[in-house]
C-alpha positions as CSV (number, residue, x, y, z in Angstrom):
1,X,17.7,-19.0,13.7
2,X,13.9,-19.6,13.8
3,X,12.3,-15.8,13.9
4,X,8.9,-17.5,13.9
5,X,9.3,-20.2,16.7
6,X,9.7,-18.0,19.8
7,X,5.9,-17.4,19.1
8,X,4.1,-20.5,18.3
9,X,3.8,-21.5,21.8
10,X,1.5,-18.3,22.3
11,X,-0.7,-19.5,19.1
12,X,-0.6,-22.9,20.8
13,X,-2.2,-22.0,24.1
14,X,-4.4,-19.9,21.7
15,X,-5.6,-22.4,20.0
16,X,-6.2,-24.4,23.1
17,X,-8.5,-22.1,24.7
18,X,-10.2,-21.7,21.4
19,X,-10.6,-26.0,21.8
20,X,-12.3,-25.5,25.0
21,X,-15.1,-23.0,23.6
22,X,-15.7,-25.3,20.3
23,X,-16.0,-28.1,23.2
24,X,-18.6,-26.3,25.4
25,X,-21.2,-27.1,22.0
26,X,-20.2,-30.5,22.0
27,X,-18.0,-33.0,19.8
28,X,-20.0,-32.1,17.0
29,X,-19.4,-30.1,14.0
30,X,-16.4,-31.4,12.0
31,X,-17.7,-32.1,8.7
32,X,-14.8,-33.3,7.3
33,X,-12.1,-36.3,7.7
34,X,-9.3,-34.7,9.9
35,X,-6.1,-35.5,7.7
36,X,-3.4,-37.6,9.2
37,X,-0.6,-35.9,11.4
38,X,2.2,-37.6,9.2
39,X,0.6,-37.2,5.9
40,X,-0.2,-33.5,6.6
41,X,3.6,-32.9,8.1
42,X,4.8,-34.7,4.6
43,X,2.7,-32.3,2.3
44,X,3.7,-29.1,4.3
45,X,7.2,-29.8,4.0
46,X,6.6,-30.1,0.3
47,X,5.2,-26.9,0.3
48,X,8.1,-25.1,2.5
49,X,10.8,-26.5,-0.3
50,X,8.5,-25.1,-2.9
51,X,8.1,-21.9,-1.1
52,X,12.1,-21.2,-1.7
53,X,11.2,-20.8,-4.9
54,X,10.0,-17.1,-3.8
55,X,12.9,-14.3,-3.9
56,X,14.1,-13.3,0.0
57,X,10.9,-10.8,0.2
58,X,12.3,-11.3,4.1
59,X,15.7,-10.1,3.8
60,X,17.0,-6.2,3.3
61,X,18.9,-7.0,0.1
62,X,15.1,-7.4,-1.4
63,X,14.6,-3.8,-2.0
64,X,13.1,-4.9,-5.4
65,X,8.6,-4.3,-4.9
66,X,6.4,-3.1,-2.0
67,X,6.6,-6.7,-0.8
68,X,7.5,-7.7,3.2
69,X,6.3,-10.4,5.4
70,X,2.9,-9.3,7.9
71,X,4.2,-8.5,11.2
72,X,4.3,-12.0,13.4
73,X,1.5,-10.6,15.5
74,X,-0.4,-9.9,12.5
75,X,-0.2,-13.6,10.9
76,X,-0.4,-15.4,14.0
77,X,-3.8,-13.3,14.9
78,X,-4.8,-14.0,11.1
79,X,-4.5,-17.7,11.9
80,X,-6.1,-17.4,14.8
81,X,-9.3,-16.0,13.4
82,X,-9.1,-18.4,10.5
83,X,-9.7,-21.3,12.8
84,X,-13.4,-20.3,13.3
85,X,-13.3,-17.7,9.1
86,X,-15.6,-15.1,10.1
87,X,-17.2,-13.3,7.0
88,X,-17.3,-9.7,8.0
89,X,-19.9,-9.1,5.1
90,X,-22.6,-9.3,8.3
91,X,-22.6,-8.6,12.2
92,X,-24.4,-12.0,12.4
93,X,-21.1,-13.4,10.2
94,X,-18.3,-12.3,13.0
95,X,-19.8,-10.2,15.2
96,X,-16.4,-10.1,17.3
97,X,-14.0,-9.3,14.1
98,X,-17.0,-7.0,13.1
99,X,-16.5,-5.1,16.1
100,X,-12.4,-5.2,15.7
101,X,-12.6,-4.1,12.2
102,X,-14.8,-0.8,13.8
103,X,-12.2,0.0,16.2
104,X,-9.5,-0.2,13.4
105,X,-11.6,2.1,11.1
106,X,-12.3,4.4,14.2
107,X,-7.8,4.4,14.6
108,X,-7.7,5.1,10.8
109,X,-9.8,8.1,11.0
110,X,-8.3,9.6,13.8
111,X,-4.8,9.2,12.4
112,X,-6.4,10.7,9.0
113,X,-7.6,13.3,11.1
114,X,-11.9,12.2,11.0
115,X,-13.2,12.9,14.1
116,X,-17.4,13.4,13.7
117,X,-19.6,11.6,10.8
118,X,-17.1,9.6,8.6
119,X,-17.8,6.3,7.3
120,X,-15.4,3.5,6.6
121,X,-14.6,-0.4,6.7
122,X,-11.9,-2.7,5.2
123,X,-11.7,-3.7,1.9
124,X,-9.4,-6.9,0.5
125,X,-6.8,-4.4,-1.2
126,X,-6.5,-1.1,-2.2
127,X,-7.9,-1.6,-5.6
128,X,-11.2,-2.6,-4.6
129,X,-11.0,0.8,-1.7
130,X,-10.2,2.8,-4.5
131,X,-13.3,1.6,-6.5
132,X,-15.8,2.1,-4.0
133,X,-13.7,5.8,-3.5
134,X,-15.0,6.0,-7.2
135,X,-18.1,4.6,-7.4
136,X,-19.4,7.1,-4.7
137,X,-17.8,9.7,-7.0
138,X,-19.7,8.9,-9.8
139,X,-22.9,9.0,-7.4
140,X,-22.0,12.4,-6.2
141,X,-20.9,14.2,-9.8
142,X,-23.0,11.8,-12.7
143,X,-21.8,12.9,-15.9
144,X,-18.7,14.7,-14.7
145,X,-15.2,13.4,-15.2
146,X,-12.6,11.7,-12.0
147,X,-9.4,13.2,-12.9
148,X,-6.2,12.1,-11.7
149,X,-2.5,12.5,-12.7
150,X,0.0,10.7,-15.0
151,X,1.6,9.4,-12.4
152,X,-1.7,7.8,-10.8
153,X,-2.0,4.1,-10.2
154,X,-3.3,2.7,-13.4
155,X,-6.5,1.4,-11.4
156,X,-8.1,5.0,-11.3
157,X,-8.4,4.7,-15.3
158,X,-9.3,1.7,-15.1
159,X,-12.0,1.7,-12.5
160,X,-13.6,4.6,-14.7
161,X,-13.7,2.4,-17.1
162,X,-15.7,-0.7,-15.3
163,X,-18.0,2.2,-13.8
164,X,-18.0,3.7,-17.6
165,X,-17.3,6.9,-15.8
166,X,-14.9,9.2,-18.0
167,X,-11.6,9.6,-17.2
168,X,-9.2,12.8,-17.8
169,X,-5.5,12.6,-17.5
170,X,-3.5,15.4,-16.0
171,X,0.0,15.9,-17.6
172,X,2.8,16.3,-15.1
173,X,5.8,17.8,-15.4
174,X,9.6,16.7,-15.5
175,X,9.3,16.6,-11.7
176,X,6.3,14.4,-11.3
177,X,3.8,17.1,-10.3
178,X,0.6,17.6,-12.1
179,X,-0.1,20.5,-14.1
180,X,-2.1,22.7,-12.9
181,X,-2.9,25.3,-14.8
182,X,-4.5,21.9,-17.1
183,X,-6.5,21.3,-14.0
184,X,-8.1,24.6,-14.0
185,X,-9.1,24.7,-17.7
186,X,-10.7,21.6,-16.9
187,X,-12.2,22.2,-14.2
188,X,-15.6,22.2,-15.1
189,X,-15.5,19.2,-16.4
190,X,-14.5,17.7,-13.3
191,X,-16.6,15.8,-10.8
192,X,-13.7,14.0,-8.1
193,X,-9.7,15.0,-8.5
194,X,-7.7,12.0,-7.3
195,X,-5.0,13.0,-5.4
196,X,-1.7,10.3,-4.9
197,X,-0.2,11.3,-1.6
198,X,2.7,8.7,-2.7
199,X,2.9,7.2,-5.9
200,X,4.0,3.4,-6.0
201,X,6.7,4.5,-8.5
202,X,8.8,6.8,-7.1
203,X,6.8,7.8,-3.9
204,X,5.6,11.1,-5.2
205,X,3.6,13.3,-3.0
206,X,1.5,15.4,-4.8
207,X,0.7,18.9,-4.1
208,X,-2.5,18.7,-2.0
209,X,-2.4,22.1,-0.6
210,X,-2.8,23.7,-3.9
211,X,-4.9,20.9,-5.5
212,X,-7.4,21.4,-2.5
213,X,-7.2,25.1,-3.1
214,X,-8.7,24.5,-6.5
215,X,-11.6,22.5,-5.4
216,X,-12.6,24.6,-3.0
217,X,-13.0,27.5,-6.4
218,X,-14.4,25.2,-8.6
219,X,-16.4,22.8,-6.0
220,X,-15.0,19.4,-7.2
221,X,-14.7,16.9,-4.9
222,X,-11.0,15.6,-3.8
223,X,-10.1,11.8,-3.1
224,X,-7.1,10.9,-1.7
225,X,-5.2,7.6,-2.8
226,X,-2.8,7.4,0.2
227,X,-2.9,3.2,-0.3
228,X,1.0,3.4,0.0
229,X,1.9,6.5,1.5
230,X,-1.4,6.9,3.9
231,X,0.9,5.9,7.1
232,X,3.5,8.5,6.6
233,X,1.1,11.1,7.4
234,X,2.7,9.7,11.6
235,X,5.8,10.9,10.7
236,X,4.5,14.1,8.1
237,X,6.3,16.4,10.4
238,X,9.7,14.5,9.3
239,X,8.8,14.7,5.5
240,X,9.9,17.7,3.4
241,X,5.9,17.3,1.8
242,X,4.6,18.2,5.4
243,X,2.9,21.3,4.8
244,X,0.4,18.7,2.4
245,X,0.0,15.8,4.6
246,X,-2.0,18.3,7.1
247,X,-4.5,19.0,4.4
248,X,-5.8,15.5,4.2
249,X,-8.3,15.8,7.2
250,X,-10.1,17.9,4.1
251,X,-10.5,15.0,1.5
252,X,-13.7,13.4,0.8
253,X,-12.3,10.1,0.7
254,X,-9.3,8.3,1.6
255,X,-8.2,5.0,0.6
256,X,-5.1,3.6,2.9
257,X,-3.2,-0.3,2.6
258,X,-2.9,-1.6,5.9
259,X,-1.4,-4.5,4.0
260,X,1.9,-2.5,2.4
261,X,3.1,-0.1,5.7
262,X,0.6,-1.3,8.2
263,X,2.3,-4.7,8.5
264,X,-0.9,-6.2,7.6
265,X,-0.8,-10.0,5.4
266,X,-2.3,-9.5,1.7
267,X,-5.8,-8.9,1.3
268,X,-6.0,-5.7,3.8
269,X,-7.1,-2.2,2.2
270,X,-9.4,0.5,3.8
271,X,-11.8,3.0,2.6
272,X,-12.6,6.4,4.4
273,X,-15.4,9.0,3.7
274,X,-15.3,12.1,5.4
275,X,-19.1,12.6,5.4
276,X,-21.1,9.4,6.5
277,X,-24.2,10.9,4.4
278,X,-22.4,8.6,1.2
279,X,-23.5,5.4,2.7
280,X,-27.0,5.8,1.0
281,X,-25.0,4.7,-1.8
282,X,-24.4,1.6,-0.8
283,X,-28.1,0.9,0.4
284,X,-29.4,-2.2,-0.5
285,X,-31.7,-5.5,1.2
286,X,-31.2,-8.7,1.6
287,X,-34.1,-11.3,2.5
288,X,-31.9,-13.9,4.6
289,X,-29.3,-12.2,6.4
290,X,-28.7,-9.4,9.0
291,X,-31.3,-9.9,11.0
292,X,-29.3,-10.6,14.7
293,X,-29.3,-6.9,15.0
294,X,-30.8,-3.4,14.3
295,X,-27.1,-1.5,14.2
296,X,-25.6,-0.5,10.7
297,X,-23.3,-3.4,9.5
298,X,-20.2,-3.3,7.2
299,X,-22.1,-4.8,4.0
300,X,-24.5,-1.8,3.9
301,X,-21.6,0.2,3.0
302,X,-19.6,-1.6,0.6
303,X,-19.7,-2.8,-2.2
304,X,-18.1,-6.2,-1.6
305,X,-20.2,-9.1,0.1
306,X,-17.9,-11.7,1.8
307,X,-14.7,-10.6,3.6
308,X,-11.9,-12.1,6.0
309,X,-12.8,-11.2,9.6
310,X,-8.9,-12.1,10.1
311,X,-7.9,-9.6,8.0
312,X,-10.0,-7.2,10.8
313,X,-8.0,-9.7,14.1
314,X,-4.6,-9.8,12.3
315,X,-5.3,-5.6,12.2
316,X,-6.4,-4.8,15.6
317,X,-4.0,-7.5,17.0
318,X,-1.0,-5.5,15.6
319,X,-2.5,-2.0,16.4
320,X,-2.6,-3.3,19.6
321,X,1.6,-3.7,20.2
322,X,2.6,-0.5,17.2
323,X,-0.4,1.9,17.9
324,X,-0.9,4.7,15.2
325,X,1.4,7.1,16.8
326,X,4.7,8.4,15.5
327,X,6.3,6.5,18.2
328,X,4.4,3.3,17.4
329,X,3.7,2.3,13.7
330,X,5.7,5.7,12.7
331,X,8.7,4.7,14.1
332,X,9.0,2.0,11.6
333,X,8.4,4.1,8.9
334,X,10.8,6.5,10.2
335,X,13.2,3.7,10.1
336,X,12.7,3.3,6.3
337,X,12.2,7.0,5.6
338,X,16.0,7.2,6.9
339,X,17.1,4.1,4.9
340,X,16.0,5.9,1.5
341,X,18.3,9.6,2.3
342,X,20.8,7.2,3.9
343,X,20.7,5.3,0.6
344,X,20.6,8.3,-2.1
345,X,23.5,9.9,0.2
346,X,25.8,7.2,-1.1
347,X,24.5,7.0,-4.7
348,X,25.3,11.0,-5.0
349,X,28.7,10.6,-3.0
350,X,29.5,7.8,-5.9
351,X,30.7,9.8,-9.4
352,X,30.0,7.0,-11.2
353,X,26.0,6.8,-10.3
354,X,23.4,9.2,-10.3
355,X,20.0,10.3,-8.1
356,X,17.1,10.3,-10.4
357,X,15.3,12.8,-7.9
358,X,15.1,13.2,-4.1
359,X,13.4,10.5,-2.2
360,X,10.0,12.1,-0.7
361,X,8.9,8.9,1.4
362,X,10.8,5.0,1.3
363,X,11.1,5.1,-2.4
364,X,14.9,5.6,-4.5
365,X,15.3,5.9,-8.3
366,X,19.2,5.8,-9.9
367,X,20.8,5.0,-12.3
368,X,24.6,4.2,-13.1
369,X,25.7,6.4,-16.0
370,X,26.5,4.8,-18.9
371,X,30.1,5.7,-21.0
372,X,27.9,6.8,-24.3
373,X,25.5,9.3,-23.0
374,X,22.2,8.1,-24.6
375,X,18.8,6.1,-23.5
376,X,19.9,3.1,-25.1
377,X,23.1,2.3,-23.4
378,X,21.4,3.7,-20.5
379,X,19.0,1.1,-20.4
380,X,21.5,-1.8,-21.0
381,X,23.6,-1.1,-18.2
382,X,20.9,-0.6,-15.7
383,X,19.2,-4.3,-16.9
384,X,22.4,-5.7,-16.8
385,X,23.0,-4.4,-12.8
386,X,19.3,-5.5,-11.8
387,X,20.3,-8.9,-13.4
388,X,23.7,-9.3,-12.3
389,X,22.1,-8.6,-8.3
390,X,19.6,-11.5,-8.4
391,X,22.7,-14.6,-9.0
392,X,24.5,-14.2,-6.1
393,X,22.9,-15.4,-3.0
394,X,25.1,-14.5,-0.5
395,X,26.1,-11.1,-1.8
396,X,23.2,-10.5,-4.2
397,X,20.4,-7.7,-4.0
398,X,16.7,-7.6,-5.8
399,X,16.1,-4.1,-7.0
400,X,13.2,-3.1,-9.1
401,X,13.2,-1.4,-13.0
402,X,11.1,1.5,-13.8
403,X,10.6,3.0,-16.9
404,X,10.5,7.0,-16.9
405,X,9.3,8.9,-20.7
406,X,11.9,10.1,-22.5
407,X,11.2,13.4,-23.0
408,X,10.7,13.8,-18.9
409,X,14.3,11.9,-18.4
410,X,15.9,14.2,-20.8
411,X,14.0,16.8,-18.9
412,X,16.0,16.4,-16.0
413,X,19.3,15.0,-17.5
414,X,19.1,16.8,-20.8
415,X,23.2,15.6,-21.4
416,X,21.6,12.2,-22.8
417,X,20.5,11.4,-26.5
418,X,16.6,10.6,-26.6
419,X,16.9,7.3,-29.0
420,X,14.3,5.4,-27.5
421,X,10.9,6.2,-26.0
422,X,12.4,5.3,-22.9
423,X,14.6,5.3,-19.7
424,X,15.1,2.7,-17.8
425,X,16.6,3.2,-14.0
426,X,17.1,1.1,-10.8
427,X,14.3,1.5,-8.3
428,X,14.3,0.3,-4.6
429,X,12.1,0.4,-2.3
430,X,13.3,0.9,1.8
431,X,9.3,-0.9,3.6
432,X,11.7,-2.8,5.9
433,X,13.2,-1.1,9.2
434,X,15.9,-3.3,8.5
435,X,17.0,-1.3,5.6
436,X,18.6,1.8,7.8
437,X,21.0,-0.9,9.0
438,X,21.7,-2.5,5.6
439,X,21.6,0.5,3.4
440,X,25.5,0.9,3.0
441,X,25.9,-2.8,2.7
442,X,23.3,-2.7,-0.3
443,X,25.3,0.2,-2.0
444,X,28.0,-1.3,-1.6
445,X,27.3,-4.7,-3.0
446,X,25.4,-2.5,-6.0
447,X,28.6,-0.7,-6.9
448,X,30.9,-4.0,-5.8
449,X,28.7,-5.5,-9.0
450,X,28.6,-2.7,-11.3
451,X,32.5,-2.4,-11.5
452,X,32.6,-6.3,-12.9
């Protein structure tokens, strides 16, 4: 079945009334051949064949990376909007998309829980959000230290590095949760504490409540890298991390991925200051542009110039039909939230496997346990399972690998012999809402495989 084709008529008669308002200026303003109809159909088909080559990101047996497809209202707004490629850089550059993209930062906020005198915009991914987060950190604290945990994305070290801002890495424990007790004796030495409110390995929350405490006794500033698990705070009631999710209304910044649970296509990030004051930051002139209107536009506070105004329309469009409510978007996540302890239910009923920890958000590590107790045969099994998954089409799955120190494996599991400097286990991650439903089927074709 076609899941795209019941909507194409709807981006047809789009398209059409988009014809009639490039018509009212005239024939004008094609500067460029228009391809033949044949030719082009010829060298998109080409592409679809070559696109196959991609694994089945769409299906629920790909529970491998954070990777799903945009929802269809999202892509068929995106190539809407990319008809006309507004640059949101300007008001003068999409002043509708402009507009959209201050609504969506205005839904952000409230969902974050920034009601009066925040500042935000869109960013093209989380990495670049998570800069700015940091460059305004630097601003703030020059000379002091962003901090974040071992279980950080690597872009916080490396940001601090392109903004030759030091670094400090805080040790955490067999558990995944930062020590802190190290954060203390460092504290004055901090500037900005980065705090992951679900890390894109195992979905860790980290202790916010208590992390806050300490800045508000030592005055460093807190940032909040929620760019995977920022959405979850709709359902935070539903998470056994609640009581930390209500604490991020107090974070100076916030940087959320509309592109991973906000169904958005890639190239979607966002960027959220509690206190609007940081914008002086970002202050800067231009001789040639922004000169349609006297209101604030998104390129005085941001760091990047050109952007997609469809990333802004693909946004809105699909806030529009899943508002950010824990009956709208959160019911998806629900969905996957359920998929993960559905999932981790059967790995714990199976003697032959084992839970690596708790799921806290959409995110499961395992492992099958190997007949010698020890790293090495560890890791061979679980490579040969994540290989043996990807040959069968029909009956296959795509999981993920992810590599856990030894000395925090053994930690948990201390039954194993440490002969390498690492564990390997099976990781999957639950983004789809199809995954409550296929959750026993995936066990059951990762067990089905492990016994050959």
């Amino acid at each position: 079945m076609n899941r795209y084709g019941p909507y194409l008529p709807a981006l047809k008669n789009a398209l059409q009334k988009l014809d009639l308002w490039r018509s009212s200026f005239g024939d004008e303003g094609i500067g460029f051949d228009l391809p033949d109809p044949n030719e082009l159909s010829l060298i998109l088909e080409t592409l679809a064949q070559r696109l196959e080559g991609n694994y089945p990101f769409h299906h629920p047996q790909y529970a491998g990376q954070m990777l799903k497809p945009p929802h269809p209202a999202a892509w068929l707004a995106y190539s809407l909007a990319m008809t006309i490629n507004p640059n949101n850089h300007a008001l003068d550059g999409g002043p509708p998309t402009s507009e959209m993209e201050k609504e969506c930062v205005g839904m952000l906020a409230e969902m974050v829980g920034y009601h009066d005198h925040y500042l935000g915009h869109l960013t093209s991914g989380g990495t670049i959000a998570n800069l700015e987060a940091l460059f305004v950190a630097r601003e703030i604290h020059p000379g002091k230290a962003i901090a974040a945990s071992a279980n950080a994305h690597y872009t916080h070290s490396r940001m601090c590095h392109v903004l030759n801002a030091d670094f400090i890495e805080i040790p955490a424990d067999r558990n995944g949760i930062p020590d802190l007790d190290f954060i203390e004796d460092h504290a004055s030495e901090i500037g900005t504490l980065v705090v992951t409110m679900g890390t894109t390995g195992l979905g860790i929350v980290e202790p916010l409540s208590e992390m806050k405490s300490l800045a508000d006794i030592y005055g460093f500033r807190i940032h909040a890298d929620a760019a995977y698990g920022g959405f979850f705070s709709l359902i935070s009631d539903k998470l056994p991390s609640h009581r930390h999710w209500t604490f991020l209304s107090e974070c100076d910044s916030i940087v959320i991925d509309p592109h991973k649970h906000g169904l958005q296509p890639y190239g979607c990030g966002s960027v959220l200051y509690k206190n609007a004051a940081v914008g002086k930051y970002f202050k800067h002139d231009s001789p040639y542009t922004y000169f349609t209107s006297d209101e604030l536009h998104l390129g005085e506070i941001s760091l990047e110039c050109s952007r997609a105004g469809a990333a802004a329309a693909a946004l809105w469009t699909t806030l529009q039909l899943l508002p950010l409510t824990g009956s709208g978007l959160g019911n998806i996540l629900l969905h996957a939230r359920n998929a993960a302890i559905r999932f981790s239910e059967r790995i714990l009923e199976n003697s032959d496997w084992e839970l690596f920890m708790q799921p806290e958000l959409d995110i499961a590590g395992y492992f099958k346990k190997p007949a010698v107790l020890k790293l090495s045969e560890l890791n061979r099994v679980n490579r040969t399972v994540f290989e043996a998954g990807m040959k069968d089409k029909e009956r296959g799955f795509h999981l993920s690998l992810f590599k856990v120190p030894a000395d925090q494996f053994t930690g948990l599991f201390p039954e194993y012999l440490s002969d390498t400097p690492a564990a390997i286990i099976l990781r999957s991650v639950f983004m789809k809402e199809e995954h409550e439903g296929f959750s026993n089927e995936l066990a059951d074709r990762i067990f089905s495989v492990s016994e050959e």
